[in-house]
C-alpha positions as CSV (number, residue, x, y, z in Angstrom):
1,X,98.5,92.0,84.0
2,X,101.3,94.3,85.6
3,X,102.8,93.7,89.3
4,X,100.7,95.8,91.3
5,X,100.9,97.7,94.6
6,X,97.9,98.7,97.1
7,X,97.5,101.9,95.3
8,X,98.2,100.9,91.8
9,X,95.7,97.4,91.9
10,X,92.1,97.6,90.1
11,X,89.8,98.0,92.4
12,X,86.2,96.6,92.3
13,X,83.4,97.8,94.8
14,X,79.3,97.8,94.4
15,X,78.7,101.6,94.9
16,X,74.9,101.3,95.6
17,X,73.5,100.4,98.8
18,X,72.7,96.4,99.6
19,X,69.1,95.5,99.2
20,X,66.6,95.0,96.4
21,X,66.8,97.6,93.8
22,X,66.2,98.6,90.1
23,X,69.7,99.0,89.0
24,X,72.6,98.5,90.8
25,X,75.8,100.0,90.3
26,X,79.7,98.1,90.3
27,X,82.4,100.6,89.9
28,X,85.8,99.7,88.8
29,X,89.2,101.6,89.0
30,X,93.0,101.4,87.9
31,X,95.2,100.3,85.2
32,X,93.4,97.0,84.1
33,X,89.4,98.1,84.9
34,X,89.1,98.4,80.9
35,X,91.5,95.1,80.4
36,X,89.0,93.1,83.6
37,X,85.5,94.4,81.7
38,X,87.0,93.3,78.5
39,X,86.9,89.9,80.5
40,X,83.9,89.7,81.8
41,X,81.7,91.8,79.3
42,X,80.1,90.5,75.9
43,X,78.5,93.1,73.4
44,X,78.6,94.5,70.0
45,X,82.0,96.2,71.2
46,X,84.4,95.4,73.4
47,X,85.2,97.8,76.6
48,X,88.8,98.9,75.5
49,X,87.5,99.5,71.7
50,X,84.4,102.0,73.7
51,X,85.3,106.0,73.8
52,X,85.6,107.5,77.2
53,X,82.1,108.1,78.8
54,X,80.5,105.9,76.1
55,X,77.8,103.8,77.7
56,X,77.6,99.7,75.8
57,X,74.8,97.4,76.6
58,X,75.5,93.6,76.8
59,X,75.8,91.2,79.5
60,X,78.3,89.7,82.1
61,X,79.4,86.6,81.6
62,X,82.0,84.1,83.3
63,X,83.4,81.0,81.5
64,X,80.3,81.5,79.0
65,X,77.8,81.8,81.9
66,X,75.2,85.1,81.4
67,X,75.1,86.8,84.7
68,X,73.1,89.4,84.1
69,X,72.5,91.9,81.0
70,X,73.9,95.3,81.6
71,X,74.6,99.1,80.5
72,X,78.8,99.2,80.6
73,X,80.7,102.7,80.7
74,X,84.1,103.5,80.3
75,X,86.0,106.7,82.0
76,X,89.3,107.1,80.3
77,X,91.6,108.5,82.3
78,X,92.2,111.4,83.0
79,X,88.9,112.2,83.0
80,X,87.0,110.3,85.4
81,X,86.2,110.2,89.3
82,X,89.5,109.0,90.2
83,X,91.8,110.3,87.5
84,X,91.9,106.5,86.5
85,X,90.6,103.9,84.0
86,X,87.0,104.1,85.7
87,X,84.2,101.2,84.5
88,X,80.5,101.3,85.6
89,X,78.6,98.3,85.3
90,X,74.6,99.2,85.4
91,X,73.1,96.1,86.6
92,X,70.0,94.5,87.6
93,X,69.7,95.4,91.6
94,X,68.8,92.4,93.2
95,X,71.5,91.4,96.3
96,X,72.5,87.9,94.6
97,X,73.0,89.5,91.0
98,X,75.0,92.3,92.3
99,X,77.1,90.2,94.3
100,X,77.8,87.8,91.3
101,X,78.4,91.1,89.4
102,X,81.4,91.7,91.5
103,X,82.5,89.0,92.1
104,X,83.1,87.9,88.7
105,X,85.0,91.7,88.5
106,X,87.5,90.1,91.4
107,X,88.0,86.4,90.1
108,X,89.1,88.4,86.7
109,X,91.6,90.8,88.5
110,X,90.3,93.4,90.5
111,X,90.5,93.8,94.5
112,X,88.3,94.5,96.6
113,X,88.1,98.7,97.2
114,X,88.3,99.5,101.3
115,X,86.0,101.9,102.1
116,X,86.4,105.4,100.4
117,X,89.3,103.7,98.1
118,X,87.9,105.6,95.3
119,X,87.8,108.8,97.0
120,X,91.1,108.4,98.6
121,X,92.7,107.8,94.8
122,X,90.6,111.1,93.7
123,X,92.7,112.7,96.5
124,X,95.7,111.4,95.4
125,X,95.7,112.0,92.2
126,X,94.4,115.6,92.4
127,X,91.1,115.3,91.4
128,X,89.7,116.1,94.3
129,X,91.8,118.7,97.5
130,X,91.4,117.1,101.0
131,X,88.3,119.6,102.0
132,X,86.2,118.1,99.1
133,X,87.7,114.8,100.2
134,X,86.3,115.0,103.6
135,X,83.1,116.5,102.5
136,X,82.3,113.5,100.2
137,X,80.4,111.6,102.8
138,X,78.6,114.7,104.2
139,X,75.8,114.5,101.1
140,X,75.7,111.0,102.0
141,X,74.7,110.9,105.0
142,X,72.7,113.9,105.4
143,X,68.9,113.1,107.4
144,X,67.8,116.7,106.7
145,X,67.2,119.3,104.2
146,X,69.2,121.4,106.5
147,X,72.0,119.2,107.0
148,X,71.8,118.5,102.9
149,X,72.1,122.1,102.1
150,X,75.0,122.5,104.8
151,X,77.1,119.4,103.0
């Protein structure tokens, strides 16, 4: 892996709320989020072999040890959230098996994301202009139709 920088690393985060859940989601972004699923995903194909906003089913594993099946997509870049390498891992919800989930993305490279990381990199590499920016947390945490429709 290349000598990174705080806003060159990969970046891991669990993008879904914590709690029990169907599906949880683990987001990855930066140069080596393809290179770290490669790592920790076994399927019929490999991550880096995938197409861009191709989704592969298989599990995560660490040192040969199944942590969970999932759905795996990649987002080339440019084309994705960040204007990085973007990886979604679609796994079961549960608070442990999410948290092994991305964990096993940060022993095999990645960082953990601050806070609206992956926004901030949208921002910064022109995907998104700082109004959008701002307004990404609006929908979020909107309590009312009103205030919904107003984000």
């Amino acid at each position: 892996m290349t000598p990174t920088t705080e806003t060159t690393a990969t970046i891991a985060a669990v993008s879904t709320p914590p709690g029990e859940g169907a599906i949880a989601l683990v987001r990855l972004s930066g140069p080596e989020a393809i290179a770290v699923a490669d790592m920790i995903f076994r399927g019929r194909q490999k991550p880096s072999d995938a197409a861009s906003h191709f989704q592969l089913f298989g599990e995560i594993v660490e040192e040969e040890h199944v942590i969970d099946q999932v759905m795996l997509s990649v987002h080339r870049a440019p084309a994705s959230y960040t204007g990085e390498d973007v990886v979604e891992i679609s796994c079961h919800g549960g608070v442990l098996v999410t948290a092994r989930v991305w964990e096993t993305c940060l022993r095999a490279g990645a960082r953990a994301a601050r806070p609206g990381e992956f926004t901030e990199r949208a921002f910064l590499n022109g995907k998104l202009d700082l109004t959008q920016a701002e307004a990404v947390i609006d929908p979020i945490r909107a309590q009312t139709d009103l205030a919904l429709r107003s984000a």
